[in-house]
N, C-alpha and C positions, 0 to 999 in steps of 0.2 A: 633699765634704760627708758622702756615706758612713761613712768613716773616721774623721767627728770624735765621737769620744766626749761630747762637753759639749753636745752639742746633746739631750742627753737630761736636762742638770743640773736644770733647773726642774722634770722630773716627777718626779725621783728623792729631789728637795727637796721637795715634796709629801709622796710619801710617804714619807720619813724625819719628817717633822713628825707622821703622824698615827700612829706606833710611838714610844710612852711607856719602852719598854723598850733602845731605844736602836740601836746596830748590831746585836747580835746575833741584838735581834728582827727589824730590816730582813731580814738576811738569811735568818731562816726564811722569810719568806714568800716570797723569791725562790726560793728552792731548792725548797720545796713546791709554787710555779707550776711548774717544772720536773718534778718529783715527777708531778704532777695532768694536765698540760695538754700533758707532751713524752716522748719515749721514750731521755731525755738517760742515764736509769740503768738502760736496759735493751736500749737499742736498738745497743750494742756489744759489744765482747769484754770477757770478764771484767776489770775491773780498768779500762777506758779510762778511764772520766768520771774516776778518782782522779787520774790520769793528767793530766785537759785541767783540774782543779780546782786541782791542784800548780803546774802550769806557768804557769795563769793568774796565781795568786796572787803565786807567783814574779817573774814579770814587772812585774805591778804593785809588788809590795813592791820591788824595784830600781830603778822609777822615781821611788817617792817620796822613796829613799836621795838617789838623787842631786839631788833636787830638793833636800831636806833641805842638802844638803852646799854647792851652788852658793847659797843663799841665805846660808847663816853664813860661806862665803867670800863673798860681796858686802858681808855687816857687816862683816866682820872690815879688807875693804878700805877701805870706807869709813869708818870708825872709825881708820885708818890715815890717810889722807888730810885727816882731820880733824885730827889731831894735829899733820902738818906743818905743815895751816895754821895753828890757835892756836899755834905754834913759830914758822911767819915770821913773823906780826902783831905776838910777843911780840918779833922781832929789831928788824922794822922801829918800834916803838913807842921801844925803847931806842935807835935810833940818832936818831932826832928830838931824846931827852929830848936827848942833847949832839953838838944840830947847832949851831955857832958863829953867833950872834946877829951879823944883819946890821946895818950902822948907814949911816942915809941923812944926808947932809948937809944943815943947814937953816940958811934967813939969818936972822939978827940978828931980823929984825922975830917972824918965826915961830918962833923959840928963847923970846923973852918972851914972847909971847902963851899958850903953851904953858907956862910956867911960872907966869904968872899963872892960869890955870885951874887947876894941881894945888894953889897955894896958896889958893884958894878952896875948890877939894873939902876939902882937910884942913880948913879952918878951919869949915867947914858941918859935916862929921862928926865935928866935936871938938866942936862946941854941940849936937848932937846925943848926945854921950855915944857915939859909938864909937871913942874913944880914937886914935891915931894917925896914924887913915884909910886904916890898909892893911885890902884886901878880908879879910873875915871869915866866918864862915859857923858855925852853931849847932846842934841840934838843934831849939829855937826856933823859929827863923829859918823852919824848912823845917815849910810848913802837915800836919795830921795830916790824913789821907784819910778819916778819920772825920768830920772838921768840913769835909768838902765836901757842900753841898747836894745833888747830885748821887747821892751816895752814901747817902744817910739812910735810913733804912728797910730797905735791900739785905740782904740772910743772907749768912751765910758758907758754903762752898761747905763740901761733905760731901769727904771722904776723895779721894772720886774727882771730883774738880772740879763734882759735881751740886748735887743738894739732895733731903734725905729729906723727906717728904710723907704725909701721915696715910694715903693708898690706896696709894702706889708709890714706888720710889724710882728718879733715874735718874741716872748719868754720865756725862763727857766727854768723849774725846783731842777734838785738833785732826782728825781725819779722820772719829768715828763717833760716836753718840749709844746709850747702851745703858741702857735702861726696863727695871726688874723690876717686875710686878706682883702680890704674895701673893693666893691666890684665897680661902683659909682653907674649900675645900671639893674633891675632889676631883672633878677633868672629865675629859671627855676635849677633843681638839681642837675635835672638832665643836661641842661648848658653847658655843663663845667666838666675839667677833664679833672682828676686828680689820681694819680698815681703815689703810691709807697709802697717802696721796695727799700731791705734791710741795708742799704748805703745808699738811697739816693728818689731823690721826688721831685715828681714833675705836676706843676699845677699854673691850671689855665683854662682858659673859655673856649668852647672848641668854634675853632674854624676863627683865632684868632692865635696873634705868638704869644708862645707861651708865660707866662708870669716868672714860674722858678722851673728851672730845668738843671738840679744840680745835685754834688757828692753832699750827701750829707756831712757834718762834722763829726759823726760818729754812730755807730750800727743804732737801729731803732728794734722794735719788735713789732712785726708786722700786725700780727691777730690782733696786738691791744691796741694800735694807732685807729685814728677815726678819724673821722669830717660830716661836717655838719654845713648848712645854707641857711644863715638867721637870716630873716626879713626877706629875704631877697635880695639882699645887697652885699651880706657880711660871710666869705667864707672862712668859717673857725677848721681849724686841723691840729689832734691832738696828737702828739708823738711821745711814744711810749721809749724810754731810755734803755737800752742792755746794759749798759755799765750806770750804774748806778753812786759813783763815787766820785765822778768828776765833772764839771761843769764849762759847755761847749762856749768856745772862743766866738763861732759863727754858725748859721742856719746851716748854711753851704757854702764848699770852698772858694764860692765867687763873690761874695759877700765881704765886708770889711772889719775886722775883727777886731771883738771889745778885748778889755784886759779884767780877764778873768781874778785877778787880784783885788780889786776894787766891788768884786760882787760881796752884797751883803747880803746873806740868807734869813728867810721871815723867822724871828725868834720863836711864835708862836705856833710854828710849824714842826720844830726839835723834837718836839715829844712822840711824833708819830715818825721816827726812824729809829731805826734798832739801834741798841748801845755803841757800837763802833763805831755806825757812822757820825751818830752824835754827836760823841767825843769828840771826831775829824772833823767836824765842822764847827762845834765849839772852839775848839782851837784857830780854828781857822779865823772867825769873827775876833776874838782876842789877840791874836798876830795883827788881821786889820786895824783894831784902834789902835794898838798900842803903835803902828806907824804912822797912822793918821798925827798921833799926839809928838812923836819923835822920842820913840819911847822903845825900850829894848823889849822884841818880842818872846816869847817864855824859852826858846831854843836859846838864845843871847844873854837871855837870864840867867839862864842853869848855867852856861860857859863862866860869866862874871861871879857867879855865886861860888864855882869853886876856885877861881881865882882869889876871890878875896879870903877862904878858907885858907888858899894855901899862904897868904901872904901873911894871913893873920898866926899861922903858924910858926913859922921862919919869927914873925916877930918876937913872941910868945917863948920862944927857943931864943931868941939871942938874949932875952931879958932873965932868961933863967940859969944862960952860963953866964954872963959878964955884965947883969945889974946894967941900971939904967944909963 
């Protein structure tokens, strides 16, 4: 426990939050505790502390290289791995398209019975005016997500999967939540209230009302959530997600709620979620265009694909007991 450096992260995130000027200011004041409080620049031979300031930095800047290098080599692998899997899916998808169509054998009684049902669907969706009676499908056809009840009222989501708001604006991934606030007066830290708690955040200026005072849209995780004061004017708050697989409607439940339908996820982010969620979010962007185009999404797909299997069978069977 000695040895672990991180066991010092929450105080040193303290006060990096209450230095507006950033690292450079952090580190004066450490180096002037030094200065002030130790004999760190005086209490050796000429030139040591240059010495133990070099080697430290040194060593640190080496281990963040290799952090640095070990993470873009994990993208780069998994971004790899990704690839052969959309390359099997894409082999295995083309060897079904011509896997050779099984054919079961049926008696007499169940060959007509079966034919008089396809001559009935034809004859129903010819007085219905859809021509033929082979399955079809429209732009039409397929309801606009606009004219779902459900959906009425909803905004459309900002830039970054959020919604801009007359006090703040906030954004999305699937893993964090990130609130700006303009103060339009310069603070310092201390000024400010901010509160987060696992369903609900209150932020504001003190000894004025408050900004947001509300239920979250969904649990956060307190230890990883943060806040920061850039400039003096801008306060950022990052919120860390628990659920990790769904993407929130609204900041808080007093806020006006986007339609989580219309969010489009940064493609170039995929590769840094684990396989499942991937998948669920690939999918998900693929559902979106293909509505966007009025186009049948791949659940709509698969229903139509075995529909025209089955029709193509019944056809396939009446052609091989009673010729054309």
């Amino acid at each position: 426990m000695s040895n672990d450096p991180e066991r010092f992260d929450s105080m040193l995130l303290a006060m990096a939050q209450q230095h507006e000027g950033g690292v450079k200011e952090l580190l004066g004041t450490i180096v002037s505790f030094l200065a002030r409080k130790t004999d760190f620049f005086i209490g050796g031979k000429e030139g040591e502390w240059e010495k133990v300031v070099k080697d430290t930095f040194y060593v640190h800047a080496k281990k963040a290289k290799e952090e640095a290098d070990k993470i873009k080599k994990e993208k780069e692998e998994a971004d790899r791995r990704l690839k052969e899997i959309q390359q099997k899916k894409e082999q295995e998808r083309l060897a079904q398209d011509f896997e050779p169509a099984t054919v079961t054998e049926l008696t007499d009684q169940e060959a007509n019975k079966m034919l008089e049902d396809i001559e009935k669907e034809k004859q129903s969706k010819t007085e219905d005016g859809s021509g033929d009676g082979s399955p079809t499908s429209s732009k039409s056809e397929i309801p606009d997500e606009d004219d779902d009840p459900a959906e009425k009222g909803k905004l459309k989501p900002n830039s970054g999967n959020g919604c801009d708001l007359e006090n703040y604006r906030w954004t999305q991934t699937l893993e964090e939540v990130e609130l700006r606030v303009p103060l339009r007066q310069v603070l310092r830290p201390r000024d400010l209230l901010v509160i987060i708690n696992k369903r609900h955040l209150k932020v504001g200026i003190k000894g004025q009302p408050l900004i947001i005072d509300g239920e979250l849209d969904a649990d956060v995780k307190v230890e990883e959530s943060t806040w920061v004061l850039q400039d003096g004017r801008n306060l950022l708050v990052n919120l860390e997600k628990v659920n990790k697989m769904n993407w929130w409607g609204r900041l808080v439940t007093t806020d006006p709620e986007i339609s989580t339908r219309k969010i489009n996820p940064e493609p170039s982010k995929l590769s840094d979620l684990d396989g499942e969620t991937r998948g669920l979010v690939e999918k998900m962007m693929y559902d979106q265009r293909q509505k966007e185009m009025g186009l049948p999404t791949s659940d709509e797909q698969k229903k139509q694909d075995v529909l025209k299997n089955i029709f193509g069978f019944y056809r396939n069977l009446r052609i091989f007991c009673f010729g054309n």
